[in-house]
Structures are given as C-alpha cells and as structure tokens.
C-alpha positions as a LaTeX table, in Angstrom:
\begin{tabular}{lrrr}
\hline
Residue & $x$ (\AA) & $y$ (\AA) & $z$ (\AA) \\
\hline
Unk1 & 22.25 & $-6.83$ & 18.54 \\
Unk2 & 23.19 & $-7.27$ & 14.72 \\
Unk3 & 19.37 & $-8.12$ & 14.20 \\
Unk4 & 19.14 & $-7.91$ & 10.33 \\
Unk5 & 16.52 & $-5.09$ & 10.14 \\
Unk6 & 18.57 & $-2.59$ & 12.27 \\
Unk7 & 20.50 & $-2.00$ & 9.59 \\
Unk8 & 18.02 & $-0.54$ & 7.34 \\
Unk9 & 16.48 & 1.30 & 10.20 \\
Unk10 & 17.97 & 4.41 & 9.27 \\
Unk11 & 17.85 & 3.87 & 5.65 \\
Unk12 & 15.45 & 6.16 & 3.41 \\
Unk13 & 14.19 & 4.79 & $-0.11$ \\
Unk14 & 12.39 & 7.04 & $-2.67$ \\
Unk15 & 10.63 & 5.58 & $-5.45$ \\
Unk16 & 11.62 & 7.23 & $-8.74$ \\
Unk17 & 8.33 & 8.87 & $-8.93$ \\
Unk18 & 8.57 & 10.93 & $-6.13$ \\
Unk19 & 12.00 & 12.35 & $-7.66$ \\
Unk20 & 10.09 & 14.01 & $-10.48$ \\
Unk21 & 9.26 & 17.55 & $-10.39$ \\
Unk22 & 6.17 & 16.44 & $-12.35$ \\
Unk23 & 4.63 & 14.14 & $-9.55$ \\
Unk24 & 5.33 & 16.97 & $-6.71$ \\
Unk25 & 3.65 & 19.26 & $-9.16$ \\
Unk26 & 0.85 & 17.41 & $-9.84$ \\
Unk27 & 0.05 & 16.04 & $-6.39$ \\
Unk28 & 0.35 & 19.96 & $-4.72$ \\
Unk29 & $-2.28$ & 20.58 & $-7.55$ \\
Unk30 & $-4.47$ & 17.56 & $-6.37$ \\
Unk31 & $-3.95$ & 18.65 & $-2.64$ \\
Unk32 & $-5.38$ & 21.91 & $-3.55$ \\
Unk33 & $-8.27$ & 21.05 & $-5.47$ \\
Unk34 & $-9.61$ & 19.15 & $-2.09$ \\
Unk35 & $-8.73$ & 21.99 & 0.05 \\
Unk36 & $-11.06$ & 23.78 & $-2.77$ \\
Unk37 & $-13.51$ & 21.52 & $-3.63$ \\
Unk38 & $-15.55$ & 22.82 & $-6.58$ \\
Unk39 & $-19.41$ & 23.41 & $-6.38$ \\
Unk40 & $-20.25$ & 21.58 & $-9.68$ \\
Unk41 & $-20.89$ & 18.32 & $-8.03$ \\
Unk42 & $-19.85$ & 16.43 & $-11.72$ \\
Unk43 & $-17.42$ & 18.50 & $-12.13$ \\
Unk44 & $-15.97$ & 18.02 & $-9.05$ \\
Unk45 & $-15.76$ & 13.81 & $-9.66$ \\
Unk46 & $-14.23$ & 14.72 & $-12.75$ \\
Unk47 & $-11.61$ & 17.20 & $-11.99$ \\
Unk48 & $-10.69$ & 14.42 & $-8.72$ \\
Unk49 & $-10.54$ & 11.55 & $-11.18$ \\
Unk50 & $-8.55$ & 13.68 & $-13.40$ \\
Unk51 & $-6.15$ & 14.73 & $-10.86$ \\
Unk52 & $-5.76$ & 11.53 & $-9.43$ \\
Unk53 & $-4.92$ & 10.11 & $-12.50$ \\
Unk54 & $-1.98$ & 12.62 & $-12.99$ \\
Unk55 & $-0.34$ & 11.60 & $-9.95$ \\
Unk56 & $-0.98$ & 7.57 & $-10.00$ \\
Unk57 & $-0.16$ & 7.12 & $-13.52$ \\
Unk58 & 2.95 & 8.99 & $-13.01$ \\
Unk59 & 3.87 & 6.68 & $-10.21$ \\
Unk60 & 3.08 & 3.59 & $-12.09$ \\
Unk61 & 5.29 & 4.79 & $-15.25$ \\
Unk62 & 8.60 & 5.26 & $-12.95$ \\
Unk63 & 7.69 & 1.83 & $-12.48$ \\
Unk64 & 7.75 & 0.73 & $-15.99$ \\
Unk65 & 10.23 & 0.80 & $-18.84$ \\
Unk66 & 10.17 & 1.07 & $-22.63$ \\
Unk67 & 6.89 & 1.76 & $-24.19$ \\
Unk68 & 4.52 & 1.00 & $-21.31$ \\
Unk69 & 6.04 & 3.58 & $-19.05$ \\
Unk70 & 5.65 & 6.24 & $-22.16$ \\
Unk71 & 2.15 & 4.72 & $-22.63$ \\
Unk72 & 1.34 & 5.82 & $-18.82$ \\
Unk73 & 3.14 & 9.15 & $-19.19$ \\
Unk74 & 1.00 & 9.91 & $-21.96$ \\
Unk75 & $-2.32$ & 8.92 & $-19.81$ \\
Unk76 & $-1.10$ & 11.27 & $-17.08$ \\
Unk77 & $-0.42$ & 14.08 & $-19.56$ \\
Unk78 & $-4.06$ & 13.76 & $-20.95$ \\
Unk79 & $-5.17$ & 13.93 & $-17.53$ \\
Unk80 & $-3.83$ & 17.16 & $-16.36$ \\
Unk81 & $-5.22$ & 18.71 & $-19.54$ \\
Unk82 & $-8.35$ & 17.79 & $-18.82$ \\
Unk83 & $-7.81$ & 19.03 & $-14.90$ \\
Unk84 & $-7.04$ & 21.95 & $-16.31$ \\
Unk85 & $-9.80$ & 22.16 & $-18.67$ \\
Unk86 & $-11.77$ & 21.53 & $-15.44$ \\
Unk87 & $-10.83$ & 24.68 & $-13.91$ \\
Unk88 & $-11.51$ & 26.73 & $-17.13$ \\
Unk89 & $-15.28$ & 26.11 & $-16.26$ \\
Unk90 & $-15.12$ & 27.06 & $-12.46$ \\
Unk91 & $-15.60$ & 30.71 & $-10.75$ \\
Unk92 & $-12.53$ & 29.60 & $-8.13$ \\
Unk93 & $-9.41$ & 31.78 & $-9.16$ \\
Unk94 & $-7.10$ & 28.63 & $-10.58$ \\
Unk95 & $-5.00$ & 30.08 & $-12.61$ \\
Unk96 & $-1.46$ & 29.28 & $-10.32$ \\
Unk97 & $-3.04$ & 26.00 & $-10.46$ \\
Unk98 & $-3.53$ & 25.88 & $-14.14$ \\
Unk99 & 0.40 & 27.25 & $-14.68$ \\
Unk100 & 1.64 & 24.56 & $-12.72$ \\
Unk101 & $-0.47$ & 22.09 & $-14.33$ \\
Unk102 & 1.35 & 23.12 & $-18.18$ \\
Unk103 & 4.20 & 23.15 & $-16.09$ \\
Unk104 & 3.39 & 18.97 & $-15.28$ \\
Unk105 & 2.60 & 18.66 & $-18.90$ \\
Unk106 & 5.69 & 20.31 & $-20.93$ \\
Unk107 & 7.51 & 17.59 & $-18.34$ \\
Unk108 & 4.96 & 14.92 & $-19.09$ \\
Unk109 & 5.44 & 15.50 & $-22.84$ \\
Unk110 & 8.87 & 14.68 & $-22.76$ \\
Unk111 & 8.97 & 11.48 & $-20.65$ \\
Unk112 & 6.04 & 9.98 & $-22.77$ \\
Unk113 & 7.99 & 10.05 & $-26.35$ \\
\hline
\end{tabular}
C-alpha cells in the first residue's frame, strides 16, 4: 500500500500568508465586521470591499517577490486605512477593531518598502 498520495496524507502546508500576524489580524477584523454588519448600506459595500482587500492582497503578496509583492502590501495597507476610516463614521463601538487594524498597518508598512 505505498500508493503515492499516502504519504502526504498526513502532511500540513501553510501558505506564507497565513504565517503573518498581519493576515490573522486582518481576516479576525473582516470576520467581525460580518458578524456586525453596518446599517449604512454604502458603507457597508465599502468597509467589505475594503476589508476584503486587506486580507486577499496580503495573500497574493506572500505570493510575489521583489517590487510586486511590496506593490500589493502597499494596496492592502491603503485598504485597512480606509476600513478603519469606515468605522470612524459608524455608531457600532469599533475601536478594538480599529487598534488591531493600525496594528495590520505598522506590519503592512514594513513589508511594502
């Protein structure tokens, strides 16, 4: 029974992305906001784009290397400033949200030079 994909059954693989403090950050963030969606219905598309953009163009940079992985860390860092922008405008109590969010972005600062 040395059937060639046995062998990996019990192998795990991570993706470099979801090794970063940044993406677990920013996805717990996104998790929340649709537990909590917000009543604005534009605001809510935004802040969801937003968020989603953190965490996919994260992903897509630990894919990359040289300057199109810092181009993509820089996209995600202007996204969770404007997700956290978003909740500056909402009556929802976001302000663990928002700290982790600077938290995503002092990281995402340094991976996009």
């Amino acid at each position: 029974m040395s059937d060639s994909t046995d062998r990996y059954a019990d192998s795990t693989y991570f993706f470099e992305h979801e090794r970063l403090d940044c993406y677990r950050l920013a996805a717990d963030v996104v998790r929340w906001l649709a537990a909590h969606p917000l009543d604005d219905k534009h605001l809510r598309d935004q802040a969801t784009r937003a968020g989603q953009s953190i965490v996919l163009n994260i992903a897509e940079a630990s894919g990359r290397a040289g300057r199109s992985r810092a181009y993509h860390f820089r996209i995600a860092l202007g996204s969770a400033a404007e997700l956290c922008a978003a909740f500056d405008l909402v009556a929802h109590d976001t302000a663990a949200q928002q700290a982790k969010l600077r938290r995503v972005g002092m990281m995402l600062r340094q991976l996009g030079k």
